[in-house]
C-alpha positions in Angstrom: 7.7 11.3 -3.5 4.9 11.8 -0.9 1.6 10.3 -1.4 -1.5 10.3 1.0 -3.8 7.7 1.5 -6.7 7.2 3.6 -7.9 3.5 2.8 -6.7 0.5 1.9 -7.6 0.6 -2.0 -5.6 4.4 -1.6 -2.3 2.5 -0.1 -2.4 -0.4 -2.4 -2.7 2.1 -5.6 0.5 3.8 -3.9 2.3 0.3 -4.0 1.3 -0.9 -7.0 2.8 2.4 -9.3 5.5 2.7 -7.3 6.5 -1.5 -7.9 6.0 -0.8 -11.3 8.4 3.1 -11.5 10.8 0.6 -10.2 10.2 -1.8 -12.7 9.4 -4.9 -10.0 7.1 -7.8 -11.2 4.4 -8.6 -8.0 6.7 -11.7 -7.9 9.8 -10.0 -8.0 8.6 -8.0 -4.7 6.9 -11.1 -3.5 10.6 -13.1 -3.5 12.4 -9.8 -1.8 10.2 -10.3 1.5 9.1 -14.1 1.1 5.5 -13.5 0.0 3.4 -15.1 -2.5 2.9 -13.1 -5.8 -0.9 -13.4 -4.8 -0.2 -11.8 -1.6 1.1 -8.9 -3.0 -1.7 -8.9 -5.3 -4.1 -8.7 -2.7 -2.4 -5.6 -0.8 -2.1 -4.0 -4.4 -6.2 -4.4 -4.4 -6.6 -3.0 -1.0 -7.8 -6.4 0.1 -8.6 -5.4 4.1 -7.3 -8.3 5.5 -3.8 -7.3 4.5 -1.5 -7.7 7.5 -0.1 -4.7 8.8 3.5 -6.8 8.9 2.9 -7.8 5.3 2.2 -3.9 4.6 5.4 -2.7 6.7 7.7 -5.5 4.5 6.3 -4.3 1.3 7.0 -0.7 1.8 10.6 -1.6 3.4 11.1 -3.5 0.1 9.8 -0.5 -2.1 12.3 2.0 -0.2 9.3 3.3 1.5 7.8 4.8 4.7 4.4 4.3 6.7 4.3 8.4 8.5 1.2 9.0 10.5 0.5 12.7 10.6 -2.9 14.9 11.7 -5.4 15.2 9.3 -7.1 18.0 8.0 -10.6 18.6 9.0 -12.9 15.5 7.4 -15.7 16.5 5.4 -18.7 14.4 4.4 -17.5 12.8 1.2 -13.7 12.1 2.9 -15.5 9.5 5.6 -18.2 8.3 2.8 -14.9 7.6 0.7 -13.1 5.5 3.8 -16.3 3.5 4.9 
């Protein structure tokens, strides 16, 4: 699977379907890394204060990889989309 996101309500969509293809309550990936369900919850809504530890341990937990790559030239609606 390879998914691209460019904000945090992009990554948290990412994490939430793929906690759910692999049939995880937000508690049950809360108690794999020590978080609160709430926590999880919080990433899931793209919450910016999300800790990028918090985001590393979710991913780990999912099977899953932060890659950092180029992008593609930004048009106007890509940046009105981030800010």
């Amino acid at each position: 699977m390879r998914s691209t996101a460019r904000n945090a309500a992009q990554i948290g969509a990412i994490v939430r379907r793929v906690r759910r293809l692999q049939r995880l309550s937000q508690t049950e990936l809360g108690d794999r890394i020590g978080l609160r369900q709430a926590t999880i919850s919080k990433l899931e809504k793209g919450e910016p204060a999300t800790q990028i530890s918090t985001l590393l341990d979710t991913l780990t937990a999912l099977n899953l990889e932060l890659a950092i790559v180029s992008r593609k030239a930004v048009s106007k609606n890509d940046l009105q989309e981030i800010f």
